[in-house]
C-alpha positions in Angstrom: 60.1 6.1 24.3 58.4 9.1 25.0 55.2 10.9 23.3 54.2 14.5 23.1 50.5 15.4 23.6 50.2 15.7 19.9 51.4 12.9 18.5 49.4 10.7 21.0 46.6 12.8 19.8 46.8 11.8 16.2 48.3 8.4 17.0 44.7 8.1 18.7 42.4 9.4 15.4 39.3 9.6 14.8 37.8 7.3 17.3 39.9 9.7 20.1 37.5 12.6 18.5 35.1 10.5 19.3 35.9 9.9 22.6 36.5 13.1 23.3 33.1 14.2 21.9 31.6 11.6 24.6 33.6 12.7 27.7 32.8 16.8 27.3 29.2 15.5 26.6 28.9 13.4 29.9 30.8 15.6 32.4 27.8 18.4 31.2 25.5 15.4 32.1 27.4 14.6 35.1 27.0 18.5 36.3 23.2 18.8 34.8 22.2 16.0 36.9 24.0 17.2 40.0 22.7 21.0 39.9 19.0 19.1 39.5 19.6 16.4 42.4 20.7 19.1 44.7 17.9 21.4 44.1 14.9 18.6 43.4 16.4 16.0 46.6 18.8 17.5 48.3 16.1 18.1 51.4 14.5 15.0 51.1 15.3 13.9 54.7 14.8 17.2 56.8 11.7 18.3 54.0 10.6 14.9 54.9 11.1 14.8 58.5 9.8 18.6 59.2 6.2 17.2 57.2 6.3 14.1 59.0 6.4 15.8 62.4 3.9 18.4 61.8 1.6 15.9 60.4 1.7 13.8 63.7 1.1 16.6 65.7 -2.0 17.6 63.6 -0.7 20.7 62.4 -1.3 20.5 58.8 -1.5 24.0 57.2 2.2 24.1 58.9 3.8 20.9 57.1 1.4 22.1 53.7 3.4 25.5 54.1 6.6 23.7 54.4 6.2 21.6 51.5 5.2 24.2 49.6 8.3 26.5 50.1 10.4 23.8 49.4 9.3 24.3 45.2 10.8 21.1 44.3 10.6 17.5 44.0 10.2 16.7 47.7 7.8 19.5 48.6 5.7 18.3 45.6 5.5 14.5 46.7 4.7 15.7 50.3 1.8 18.0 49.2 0.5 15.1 46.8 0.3 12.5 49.7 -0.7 14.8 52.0 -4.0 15.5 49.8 -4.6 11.8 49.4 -7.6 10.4 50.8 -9.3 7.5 51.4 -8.6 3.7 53.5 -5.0 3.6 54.9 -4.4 0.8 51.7 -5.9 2.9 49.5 -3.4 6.0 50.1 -0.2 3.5 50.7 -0.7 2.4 47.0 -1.1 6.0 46.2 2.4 7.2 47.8 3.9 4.5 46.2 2.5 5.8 42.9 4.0 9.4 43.9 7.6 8.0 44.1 7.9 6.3 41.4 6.9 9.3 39.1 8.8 11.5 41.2 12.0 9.0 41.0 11.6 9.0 37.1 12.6 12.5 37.3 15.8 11.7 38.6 16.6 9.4 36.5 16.0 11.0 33.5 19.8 11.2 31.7 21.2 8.5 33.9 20.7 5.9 31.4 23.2 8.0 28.7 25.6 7.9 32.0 25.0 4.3 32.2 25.2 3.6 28.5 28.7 5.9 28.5 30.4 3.9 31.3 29.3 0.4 29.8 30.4 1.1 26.0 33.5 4.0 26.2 36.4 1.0 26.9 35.0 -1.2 24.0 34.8 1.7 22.1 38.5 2.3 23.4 39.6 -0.9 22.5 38.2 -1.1 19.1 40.5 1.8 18.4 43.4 0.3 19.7 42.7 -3.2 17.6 42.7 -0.5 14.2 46.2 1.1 15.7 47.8 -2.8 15.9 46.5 -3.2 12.5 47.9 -0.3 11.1 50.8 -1.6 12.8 51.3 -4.8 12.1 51.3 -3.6 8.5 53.9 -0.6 8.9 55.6 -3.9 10.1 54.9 -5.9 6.9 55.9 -3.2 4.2 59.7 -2.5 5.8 61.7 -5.0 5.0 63.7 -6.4 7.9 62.5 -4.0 10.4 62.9 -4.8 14.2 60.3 -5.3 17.1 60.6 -1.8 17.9 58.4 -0.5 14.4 55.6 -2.4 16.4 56.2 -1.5 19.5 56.0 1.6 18.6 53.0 1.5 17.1 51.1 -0.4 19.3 52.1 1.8 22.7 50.2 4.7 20.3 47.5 2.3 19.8 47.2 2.0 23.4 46.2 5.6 24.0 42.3 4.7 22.9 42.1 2.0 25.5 43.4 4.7 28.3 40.9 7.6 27.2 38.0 4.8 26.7 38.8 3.9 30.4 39.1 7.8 31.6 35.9 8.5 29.9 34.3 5.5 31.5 35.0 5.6 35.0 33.6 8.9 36.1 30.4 8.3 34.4 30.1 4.7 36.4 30.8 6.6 39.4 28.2 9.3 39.0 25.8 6.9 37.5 26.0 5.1 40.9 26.0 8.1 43.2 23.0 9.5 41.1 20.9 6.0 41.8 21.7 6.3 45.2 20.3 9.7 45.9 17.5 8.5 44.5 16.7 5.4 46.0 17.8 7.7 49.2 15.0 9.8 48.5 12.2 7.7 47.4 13.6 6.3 51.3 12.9 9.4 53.0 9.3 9.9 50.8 7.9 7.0 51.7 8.7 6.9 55.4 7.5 10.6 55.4 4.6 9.2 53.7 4.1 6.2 55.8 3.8 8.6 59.3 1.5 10.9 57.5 -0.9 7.9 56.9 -0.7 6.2 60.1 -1.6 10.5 61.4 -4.8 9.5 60.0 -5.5 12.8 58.7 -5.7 14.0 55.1 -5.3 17.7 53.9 -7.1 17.7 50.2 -6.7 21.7 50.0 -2.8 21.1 49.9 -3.3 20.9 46.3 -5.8 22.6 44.5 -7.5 20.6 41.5 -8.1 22.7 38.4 -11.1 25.1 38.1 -13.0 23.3 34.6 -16.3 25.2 33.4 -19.6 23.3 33.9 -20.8 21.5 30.8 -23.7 23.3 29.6 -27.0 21.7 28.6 -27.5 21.6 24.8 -30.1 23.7 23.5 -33.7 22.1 23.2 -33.4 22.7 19.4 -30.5 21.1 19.3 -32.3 17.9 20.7 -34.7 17.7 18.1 -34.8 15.4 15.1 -33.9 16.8 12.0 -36.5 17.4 9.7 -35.9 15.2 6.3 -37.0 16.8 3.4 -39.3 15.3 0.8 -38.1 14.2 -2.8 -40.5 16.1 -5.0 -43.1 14.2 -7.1 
């Protein structure tokens, strides 16, 4: 028995429209993320490397310049523990500080990927459970009807569990590529940081702090009591 497009379209109903709705909204996720990996951690190793090897040869204004060209994730890490200062310990816990905000950027939008993959089959199936339902009561109202009234209706049931399953698995898979870029380039940081430390040297004008005015001094009238007026007699 054969469907066309449309009738397996409304044989699906509204939870396919839902479905639907969920898919077009991940695959923009799926493509977000990726343009924002790519530009943020793409160049985590070579960034990483090029800083790392600059820094050991005590040329830091060239790994600073190279960090800062870079304009992303990486180059900002890089500059950050390359301005740290202070005991060997002391800086360690610091680049461990920079990676994991850094590594919250990525993952920002992965848990709806996550979420997506883990809930679109039982949202799938809880479709299919209303089409058997519907048509194990199509069954019920006709009067000697054969197997093939449910059949029928359950192989259009079944088109819920397939798109909860198509919507699924690309999100899982990108959900898991994502976290391993990630982890990949909180890798490369922290080696990168890791050979900038054991350089022993620090570079605190890779970042500049901002420029706050100096409090002033209150005014020496300003310090003085003030005067409590008398009740009259």
């Amino acid at each position: 028995m054969q469907f066309s497009l449309k009738e397996l379209l409304f044989a699906g109903g509204p939870i396919l429209l839902i479905l639907a709705a969920i898919s077009i909204y991940s695959l923009a996720l799926v493509f977000e993320r990726w343009g924002y990996f790519k530009k943020h951690a793409g160049n985590a190793e070579q960034l990483g490397k090029e800083a790392a090897r600059l820094a050991k040869t005590g040329d830091m204004k060239k790994a600073i310049d190279a960090a800062r060209r870079a304009k992303n994730l990486t180059g900002d890490a890089l500059l950050q523990i390359m301005a740290s200062e202070g005991s060997p310990e002391e800086r360690r816990a610091y680049v461990a500080a920079v990676i994991s905000h850094q590594s919250a950027q990525l993952h920002k939008g992965l848990s709806f990927l996550a979420t997506i993959g883990s809930t679109a089959p039982f949202i799938g199936l809880f479709g299919t459970v209303l089409g058997v339902m519907r048509a194990f009561r199509d069954l019920a109202s006709y009067s000697g009807a054969g197997p093939s009234v449910v059949a029928a209706g359950i192989s259009e049931a079944l088109v819920n569990t397939a798109a909860g399953l198509f919507v699924a698995i690309p999100a899982i898979f990108a959900y898991n590529y994502f976290v391993s870029k990630t982890n990949v380039f909180a890798k490369e940081i922290e080696w990168a940081g890791e050979e900038i430390i054991a350089a022993g040297i620090a570079a605190p004008a890779a970042t500049e702090p901002p420029h706050y005015p100096k409090p002033q001094p209150p005014a020496p009238e300003a310090l003085r009591a003030p005067a409590i007026a008398r009740r009259p007699q």
